[in-house]
N, C-alpha and C positions, 0 to 999 in steps of 0.2 A: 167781593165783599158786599152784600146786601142789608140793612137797615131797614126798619119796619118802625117809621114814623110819620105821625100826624102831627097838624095841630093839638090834638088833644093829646098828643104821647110827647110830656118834656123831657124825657131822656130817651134815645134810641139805643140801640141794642142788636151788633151783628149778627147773624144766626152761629157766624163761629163760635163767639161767645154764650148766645144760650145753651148752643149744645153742649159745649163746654160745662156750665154751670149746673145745667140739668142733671148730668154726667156726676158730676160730685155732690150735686143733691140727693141722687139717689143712693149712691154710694153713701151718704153718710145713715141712710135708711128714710129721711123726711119725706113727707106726702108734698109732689111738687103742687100740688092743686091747692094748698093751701100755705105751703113754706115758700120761703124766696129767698132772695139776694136782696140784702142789705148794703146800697152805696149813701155813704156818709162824707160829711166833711167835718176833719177834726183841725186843732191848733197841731202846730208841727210842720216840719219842714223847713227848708231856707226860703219859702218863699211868704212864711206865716200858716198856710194853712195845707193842708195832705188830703188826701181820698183815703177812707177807707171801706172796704168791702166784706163781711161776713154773712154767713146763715143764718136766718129765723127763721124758729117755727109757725110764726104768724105775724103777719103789721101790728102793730101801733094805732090804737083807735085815730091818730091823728097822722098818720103819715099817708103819704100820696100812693098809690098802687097802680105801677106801671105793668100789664101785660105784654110780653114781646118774644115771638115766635116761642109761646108759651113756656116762659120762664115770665116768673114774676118779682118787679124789684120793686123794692120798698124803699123810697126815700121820705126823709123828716123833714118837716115847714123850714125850720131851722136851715137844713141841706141843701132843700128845693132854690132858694136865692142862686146858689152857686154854682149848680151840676144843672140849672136847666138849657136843654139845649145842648149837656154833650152828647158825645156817643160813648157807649162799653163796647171794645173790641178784646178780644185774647188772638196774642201775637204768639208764633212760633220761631225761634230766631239761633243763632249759633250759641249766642252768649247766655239765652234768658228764657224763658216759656213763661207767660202769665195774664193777666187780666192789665189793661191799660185803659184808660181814663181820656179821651180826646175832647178837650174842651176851647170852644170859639171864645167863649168869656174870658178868656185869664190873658191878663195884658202882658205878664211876665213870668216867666221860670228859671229854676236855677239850673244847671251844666245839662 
């Protein structure tokens, strides 16, 4: 599993995952040169707060624009507090196949 970050890159991003992402970017038809992956932090969860992740067609004049083995995610000021410093992996497993969230910051989780 490889990771493609700097200091100037607050959220990392495995290449499994870009490929991944890029993969259902194009498939949904979006120009990945200018569309991305959208990680959020909404209210929800047992722990108060959940990640969420969708497609846009472009940032947000004010959100942060991560490049990472050329997929691009877009995160909000807002979000940025929370998610800086994780990583986006997508895991393949018996139970489950998806995008997972590994974050150093979170003091606690539920099950």
């Amino acid at each position: 599993m490889s990771t493609d970050a700097t200091a100037d890159t607050p959220v990392a991003v495995t290449e499994v995952a870009a490929e991944q992402a890029l993969d259902l970017l194009s498939g949904e038809g979006l120009d990945t040169d200018v569309a991305g992956l959208r990680l959020f932090v909404q209210q929800g969860g047992c722990a108060g707060l959940s990640y969420g992740l969708r497609f846009d067609d472009e940032p947000e004049p004010d959100d942060r624009v991560v490049d990472v083995h050329g997929l691009r995610v877009f995160v909000d000021p807002a979000s940025m507090d929370y998610v800086e410093g994780a990583e986006l992996d997508f895991e393949r497993g018996l139970q489950a196949e998806g995008f997972h969230v590994e974050n150093p910051n979170v003091v606690s989780e539920c099950g």
